[in-house]
C-alpha positions as CSV (number, residue, x, y, z in Angstrom):
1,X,41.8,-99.5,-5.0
2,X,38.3,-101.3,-5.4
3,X,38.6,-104.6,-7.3
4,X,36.4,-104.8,-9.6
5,X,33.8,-107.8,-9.4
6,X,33.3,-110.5,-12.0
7,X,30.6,-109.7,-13.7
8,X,28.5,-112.4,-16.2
9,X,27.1,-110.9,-19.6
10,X,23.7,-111.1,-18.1
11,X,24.5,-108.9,-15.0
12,X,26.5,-106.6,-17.7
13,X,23.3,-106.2,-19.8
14,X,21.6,-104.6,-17.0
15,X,23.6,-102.0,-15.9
16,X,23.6,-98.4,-17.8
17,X,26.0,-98.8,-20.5
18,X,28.9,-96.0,-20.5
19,X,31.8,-94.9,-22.8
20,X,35.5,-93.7,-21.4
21,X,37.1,-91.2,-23.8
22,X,40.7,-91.0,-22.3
23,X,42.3,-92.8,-20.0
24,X,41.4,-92.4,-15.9
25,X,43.3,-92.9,-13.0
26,X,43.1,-96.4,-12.2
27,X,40.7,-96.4,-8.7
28,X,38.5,-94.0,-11.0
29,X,38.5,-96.9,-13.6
30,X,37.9,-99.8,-11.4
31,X,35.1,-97.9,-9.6
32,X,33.4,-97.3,-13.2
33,X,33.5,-101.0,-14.2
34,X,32.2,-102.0,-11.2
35,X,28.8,-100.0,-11.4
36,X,28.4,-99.8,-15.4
37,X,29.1,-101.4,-18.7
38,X,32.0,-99.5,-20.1
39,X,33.3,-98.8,-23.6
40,X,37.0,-98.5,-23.2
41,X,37.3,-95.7,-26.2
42,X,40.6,-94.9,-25.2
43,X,41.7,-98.4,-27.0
44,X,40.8,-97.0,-29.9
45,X,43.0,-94.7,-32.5
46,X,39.6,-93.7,-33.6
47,X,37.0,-93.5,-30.8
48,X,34.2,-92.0,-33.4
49,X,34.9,-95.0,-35.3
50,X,35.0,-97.7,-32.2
51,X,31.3,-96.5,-31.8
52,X,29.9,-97.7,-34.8
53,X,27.5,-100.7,-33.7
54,X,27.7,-99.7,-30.4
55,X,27.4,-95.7,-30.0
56,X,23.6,-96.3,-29.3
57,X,23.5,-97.7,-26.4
58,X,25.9,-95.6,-24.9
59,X,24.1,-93.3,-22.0
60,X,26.7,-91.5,-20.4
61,X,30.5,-90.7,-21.7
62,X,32.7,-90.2,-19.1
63,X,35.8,-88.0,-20.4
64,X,38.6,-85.7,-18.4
65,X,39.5,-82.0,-19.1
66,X,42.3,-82.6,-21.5
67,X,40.5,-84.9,-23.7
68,X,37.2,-83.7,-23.7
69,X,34.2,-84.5,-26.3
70,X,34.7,-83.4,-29.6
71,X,31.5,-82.6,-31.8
72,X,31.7,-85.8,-34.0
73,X,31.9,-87.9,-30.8
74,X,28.8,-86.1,-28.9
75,X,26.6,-86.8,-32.8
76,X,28.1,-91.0,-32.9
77,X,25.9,-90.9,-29.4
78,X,22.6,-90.5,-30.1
79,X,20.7,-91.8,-27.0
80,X,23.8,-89.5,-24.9
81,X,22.2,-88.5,-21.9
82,X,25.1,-87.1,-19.9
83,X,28.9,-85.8,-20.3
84,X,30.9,-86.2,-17.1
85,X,34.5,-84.5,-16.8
86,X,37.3,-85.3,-15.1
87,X,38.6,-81.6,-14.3
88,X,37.1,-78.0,-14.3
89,X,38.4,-77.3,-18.1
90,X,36.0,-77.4,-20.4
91,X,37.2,-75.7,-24.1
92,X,38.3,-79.6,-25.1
93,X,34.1,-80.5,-24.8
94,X,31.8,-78.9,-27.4
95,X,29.5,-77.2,-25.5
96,X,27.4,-75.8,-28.7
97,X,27.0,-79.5,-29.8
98,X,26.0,-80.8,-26.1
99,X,23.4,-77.8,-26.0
100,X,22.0,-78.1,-29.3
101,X,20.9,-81.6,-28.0
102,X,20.1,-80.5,-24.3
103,X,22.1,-82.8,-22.8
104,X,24.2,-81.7,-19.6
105,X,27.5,-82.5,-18.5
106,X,29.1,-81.8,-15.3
107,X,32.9,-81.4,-14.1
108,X,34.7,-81.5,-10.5
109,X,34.8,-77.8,-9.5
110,X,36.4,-76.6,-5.8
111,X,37.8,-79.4,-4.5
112,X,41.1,-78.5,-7.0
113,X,41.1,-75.1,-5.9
114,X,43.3,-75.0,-2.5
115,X,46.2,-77.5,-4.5
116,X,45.9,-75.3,-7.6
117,X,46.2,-72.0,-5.4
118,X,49.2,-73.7,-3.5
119,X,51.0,-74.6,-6.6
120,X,50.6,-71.1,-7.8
121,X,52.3,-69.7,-4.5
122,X,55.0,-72.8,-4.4
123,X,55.6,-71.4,-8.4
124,X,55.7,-68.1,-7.4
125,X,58.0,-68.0,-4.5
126,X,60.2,-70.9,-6.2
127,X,61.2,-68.4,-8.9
128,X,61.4,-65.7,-7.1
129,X,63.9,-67.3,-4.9
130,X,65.6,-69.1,-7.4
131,X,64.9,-72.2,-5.7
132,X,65.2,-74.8,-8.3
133,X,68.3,-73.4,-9.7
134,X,70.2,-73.0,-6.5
135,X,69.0,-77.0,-5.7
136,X,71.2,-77.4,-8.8
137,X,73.5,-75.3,-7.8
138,X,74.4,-77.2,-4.7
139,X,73.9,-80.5,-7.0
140,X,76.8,-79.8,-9.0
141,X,78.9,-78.9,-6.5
142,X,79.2,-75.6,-7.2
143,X,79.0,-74.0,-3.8
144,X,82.6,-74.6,-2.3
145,X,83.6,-72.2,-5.0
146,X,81.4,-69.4,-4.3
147,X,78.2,-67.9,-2.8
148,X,75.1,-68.6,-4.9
149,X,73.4,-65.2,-6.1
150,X,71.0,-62.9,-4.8
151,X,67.2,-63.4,-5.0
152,X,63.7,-61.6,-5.1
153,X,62.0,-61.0,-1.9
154,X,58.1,-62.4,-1.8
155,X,56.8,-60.4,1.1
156,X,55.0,-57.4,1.1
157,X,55.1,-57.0,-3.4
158,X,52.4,-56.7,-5.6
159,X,50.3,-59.8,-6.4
160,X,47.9,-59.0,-9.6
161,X,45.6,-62.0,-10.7
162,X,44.2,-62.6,-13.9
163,X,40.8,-64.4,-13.5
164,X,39.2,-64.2,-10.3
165,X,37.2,-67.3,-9.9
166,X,37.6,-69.6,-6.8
167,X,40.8,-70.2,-8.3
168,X,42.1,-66.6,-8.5
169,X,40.7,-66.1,-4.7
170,X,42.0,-68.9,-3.1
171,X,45.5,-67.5,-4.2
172,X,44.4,-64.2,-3.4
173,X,43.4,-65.3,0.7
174,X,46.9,-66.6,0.6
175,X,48.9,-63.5,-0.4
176,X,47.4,-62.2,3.0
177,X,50.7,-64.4,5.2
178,X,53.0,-62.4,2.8
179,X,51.8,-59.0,3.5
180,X,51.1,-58.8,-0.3
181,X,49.2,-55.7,-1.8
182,X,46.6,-57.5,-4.6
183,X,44.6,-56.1,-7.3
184,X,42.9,-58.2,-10.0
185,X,41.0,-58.2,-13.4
186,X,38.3,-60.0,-14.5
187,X,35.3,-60.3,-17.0
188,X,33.7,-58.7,-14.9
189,X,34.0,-56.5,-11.0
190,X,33.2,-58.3,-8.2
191,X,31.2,-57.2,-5.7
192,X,31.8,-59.8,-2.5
193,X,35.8,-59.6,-2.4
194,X,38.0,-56.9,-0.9
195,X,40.7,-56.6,-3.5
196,X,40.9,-53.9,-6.0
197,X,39.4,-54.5,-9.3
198,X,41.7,-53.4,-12.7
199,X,39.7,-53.2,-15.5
200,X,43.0,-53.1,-17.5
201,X,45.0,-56.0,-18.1
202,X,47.6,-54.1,-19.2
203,X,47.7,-51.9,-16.1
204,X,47.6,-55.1,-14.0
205,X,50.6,-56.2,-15.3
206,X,52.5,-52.6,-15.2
207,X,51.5,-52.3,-11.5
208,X,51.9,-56.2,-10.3
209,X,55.3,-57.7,-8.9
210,X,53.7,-60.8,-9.5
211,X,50.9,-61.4,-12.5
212,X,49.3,-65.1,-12.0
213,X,47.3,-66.3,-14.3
214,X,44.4,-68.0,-12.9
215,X,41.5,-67.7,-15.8
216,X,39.6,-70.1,-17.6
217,X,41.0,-71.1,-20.8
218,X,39.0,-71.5,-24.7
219,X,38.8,-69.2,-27.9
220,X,37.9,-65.9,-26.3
221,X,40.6,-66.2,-23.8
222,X,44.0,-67.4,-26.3
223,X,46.7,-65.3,-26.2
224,X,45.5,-62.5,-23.6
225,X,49.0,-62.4,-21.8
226,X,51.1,-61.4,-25.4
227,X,54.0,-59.2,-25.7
228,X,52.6,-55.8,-24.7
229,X,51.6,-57.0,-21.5
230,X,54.7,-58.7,-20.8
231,X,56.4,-55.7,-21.9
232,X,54.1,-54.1,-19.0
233,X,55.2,-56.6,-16.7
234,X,59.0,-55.6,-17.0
235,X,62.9,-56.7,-16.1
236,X,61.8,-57.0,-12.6
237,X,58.1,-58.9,-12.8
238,X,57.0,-62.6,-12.7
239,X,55.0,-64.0,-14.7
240,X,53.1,-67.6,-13.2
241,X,50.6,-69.3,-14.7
242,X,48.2,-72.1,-13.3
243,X,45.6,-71.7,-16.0
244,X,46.0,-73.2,-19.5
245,X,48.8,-72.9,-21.7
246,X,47.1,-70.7,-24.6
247,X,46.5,-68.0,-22.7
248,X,49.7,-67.2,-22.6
249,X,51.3,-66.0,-26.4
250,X,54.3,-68.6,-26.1
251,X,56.3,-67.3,-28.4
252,X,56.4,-64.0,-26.9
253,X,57.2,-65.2,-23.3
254,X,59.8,-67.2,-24.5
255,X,61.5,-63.7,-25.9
256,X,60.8,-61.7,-23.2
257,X,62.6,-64.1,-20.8
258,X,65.7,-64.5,-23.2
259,X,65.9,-60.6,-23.5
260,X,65.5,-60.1,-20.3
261,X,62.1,-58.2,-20.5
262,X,60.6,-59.8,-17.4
263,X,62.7,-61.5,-14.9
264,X,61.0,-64.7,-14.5
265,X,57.9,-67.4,-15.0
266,X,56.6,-70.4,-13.4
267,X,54.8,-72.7,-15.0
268,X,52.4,-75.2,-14.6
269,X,50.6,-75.6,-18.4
270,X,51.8,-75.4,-21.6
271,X,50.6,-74.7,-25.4
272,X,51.2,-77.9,-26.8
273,X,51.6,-80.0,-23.8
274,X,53.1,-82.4,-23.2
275,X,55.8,-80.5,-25.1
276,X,57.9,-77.8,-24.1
277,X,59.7,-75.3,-26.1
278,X,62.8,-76.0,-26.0
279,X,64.0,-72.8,-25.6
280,X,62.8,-73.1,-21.6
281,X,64.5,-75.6,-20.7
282,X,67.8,-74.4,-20.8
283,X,66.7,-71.0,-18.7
284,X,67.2,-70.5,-14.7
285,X,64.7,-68.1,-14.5
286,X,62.3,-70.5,-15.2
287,X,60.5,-73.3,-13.1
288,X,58.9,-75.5,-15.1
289,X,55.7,-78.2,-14.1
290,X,54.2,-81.1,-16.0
291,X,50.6,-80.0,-15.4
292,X,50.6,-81.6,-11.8
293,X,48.8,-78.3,-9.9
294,X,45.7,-80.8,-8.7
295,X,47.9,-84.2,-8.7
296,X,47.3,-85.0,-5.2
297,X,46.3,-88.0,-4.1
298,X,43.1,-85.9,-2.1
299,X,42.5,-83.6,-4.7
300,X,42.4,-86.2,-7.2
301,X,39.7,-88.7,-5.1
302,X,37.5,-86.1,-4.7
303,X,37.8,-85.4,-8.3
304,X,36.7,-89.0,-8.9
305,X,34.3,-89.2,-6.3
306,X,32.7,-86.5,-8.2
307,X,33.0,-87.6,-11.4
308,X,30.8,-91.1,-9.6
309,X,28.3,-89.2,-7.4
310,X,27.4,-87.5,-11.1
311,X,26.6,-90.6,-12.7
312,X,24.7,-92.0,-10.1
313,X,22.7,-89.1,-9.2
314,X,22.1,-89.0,-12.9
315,X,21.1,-92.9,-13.3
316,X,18.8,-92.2,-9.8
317,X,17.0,-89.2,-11.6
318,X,18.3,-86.9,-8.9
319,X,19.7,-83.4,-9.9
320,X,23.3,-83.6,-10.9
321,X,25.7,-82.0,-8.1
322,X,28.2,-80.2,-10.5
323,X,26.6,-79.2,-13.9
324,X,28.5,-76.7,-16.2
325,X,26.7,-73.8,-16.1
326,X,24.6,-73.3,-18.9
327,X,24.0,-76.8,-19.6
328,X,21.8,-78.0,-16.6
C-alpha cells in the first residue's frame, strides 16, 4: 500500500479538491489522499448534509457501484466536474441528473469480466455437483455411514445466458472446455458472436440446463427472471446469477427451490444485500456468495488503477479512458 505523504494546508489548497461517497479499499484510499484533497463523505450519516460549506469546491466525487450518486448529492455539487465509479454498476448513480448538467462519469469496465465469468462457472458447477454440501457432508462426519448422493453432470448440457455483454461472453468462451451447447438473449442480436440468439427469455429458460444471469441491472431490468420463467426452467434446471440481485423476483426463486420447481441456484447477488432470505440458508441446493465475483486482489487493482488514471486524465484535460456511455 502507498503511504500517504504529509501534506501542509498550503500543499492541500493546491491540489483538486475531491469527495469519497462510500468507503474504498484501503490502497484505493491512500492513493486518493495522496494526489487530492479529499472529503471523507463516508463519515457522514448524511453526506448531502456534510457538503454544506464545502460541496463547492468539490471537483470530482469518487463513489463505487453499490453506493453510487444519488440526485440530491450530484445538485449539493455545483462546480461537479466528474463522477468516477468503483465497478461497472451503474443504477445506484443518477444518470438523468449527471446529464442534465453534462457532466461525465466513468466506471472500471473489462478488467472484472474474466473473475466475474469464472465465478459464474465455479457457481454453476459447484451446484451442480453439489459441492458445498458434500464439503459438509464429509465435515460432519457423515461419510462412514454412507455414500453421499448422486450429482448433475456439467459437460456437454445446455448453457443459456441472459445478457450478453463482455460479461455474458466471457462465460460463454468458457462453456467451450465443457462441450456445452449455448444460446443466449439479449436487448438486442448480435452480430459478431457465434452463439444462437433467443429472442425469448422464456424459451431460453425452457431450453437451457443452465440459465446464468449475466445482464445489467436498473428499473427496466427488475424482476425479468420471475415465476414463469423459473417455471420454464424446471425440476432439472439451474438457475446462477452473477448480475444483480433485482433481476431476479426473490420471492419467487425462493418457492421454486422449496417446491422443487427448479433443482438448483448459485448465487453471487442479492435483493437487499447484505441480507439474505432466510429461507436459503437452510437449502443444499443452494450455493450462496457475499458479492465477491471481482474480489481479487488483480481484479480489484485494476479496478482502482482505473478509478486513478480517470481522475488524472481528467485533471490533465485528456479524454477520460472509461466514460459511461451516454455521458462522455
Amino acid at each position: 500500500m502507498m503511504a500517504t505523504e504529509q501534506i501542509s494546508p498550503d500543499q492541500r489548497s493546491k491540489r483538486p479538491r475531491i469527495a469519497q461517497n462510500g468507503r474504498l479499499m484501503p490502497a484505493l484510499e491512500a492513493d486518493l489522499a495522496a494526489r487530492y484533497d479529499v472529503l471523507p463523505l463516508w463519515q457522514s450519516a448524511d453526506p448531502v448534509a456534510a457538503l454544506q460549506g464545502a460541496g463547492a469546491g468539490v471537483l470530482a466525487l469518487v463513489t463505487s457501484a453499490p453506493v453510487g450518486a444519488s440526485a440530491s448529492l450530484i445538485a449539493a455539487l455545483p462546480n461537479l466536474q466528474l463522477v468516477a465509479s468503483f465497478g461497472v454498476g451503474t443504477e445506484q448513480i443518477d444518470l438523468a441528473a449527471l446529464q442534465q448538467r453534462g457532466v461525465p462519469a466513468t466506471y472500471t469496465p473489462e478488467v472484472l469480466d474474466n473473475c466475474v465469468a469464472d465465478t459464474a462457472f465455479g457457481l454453476l458447477i459447484s451446484v451442480a455437483r453439489g459441492m458445498p454440501a458434500a464439503d459438509r457432508f464429509v465435515r460432519r462426519g457423515d461419510w462412514p455411514q454412507g455414500r453421499f448422493g448422486l450429482a448433475t453432470r456439467v459437460s456437454g448440457k445446455r448453457l443459456g445466458i441472459l445478457g450478453l455483454g463482455r460479461i455474458g461472453q466471457a462465460i460463454a468462451r468458457r462453456s467451450s472446455g465443457f462441450d456445452m451447447a449455448v444460446r443466449y438473449t439479449n436487448r438486442q442480436p448480435r452480430s459478431d458472436v457465434p452463439w444462437r440468439f433467443e429472442p425469448s427469455l422464456l424459451a431460453l429458460a425452457d431450453w437451457a440446463d443452465f440459465l446464468v444471469v449475466a445482464a445489467a441491472g436498473g428499473p427496466s431490468s427488475q424482476g425479468l427472471v420471475n415465476a414463469a420463467v423459473l417455471k420454464a426452467l424446471g425440476s432439472s434446471g439451474f438457475l446462477i446469477n452473477v448480475a444483480r440481485g433485482s433481476l431476479v423476483d426473490e420471492a419467487a426463486l425462493v418457492q421454486a427451490l422449496q417446491q422443487g420447481h427448479i433443482a438448483g441456484a448459485g448465487l453471487d447477488v442479492f435483493a437487499h444485500e447484505p441480507h439474505v432470505p432466510p429461507a436459503l440458508l437452510v437449502l443444499d441446493n443452494v450455493v450462496l456468495l457475499p458479492h465477491v465475483a471481482s474480489a481479487t486482489h488483480e481484479t480489484r487493482q485494476a479496478m482502482a488503477d482505473l478509478v486513478l488514471a480517470n481522475l488524472q486524465a481528467h485533471f490533465e484535460g485528456r479524454p477520460l479512458p472509461t466514460t459511461i456511455p451516454g455521458l462522455d
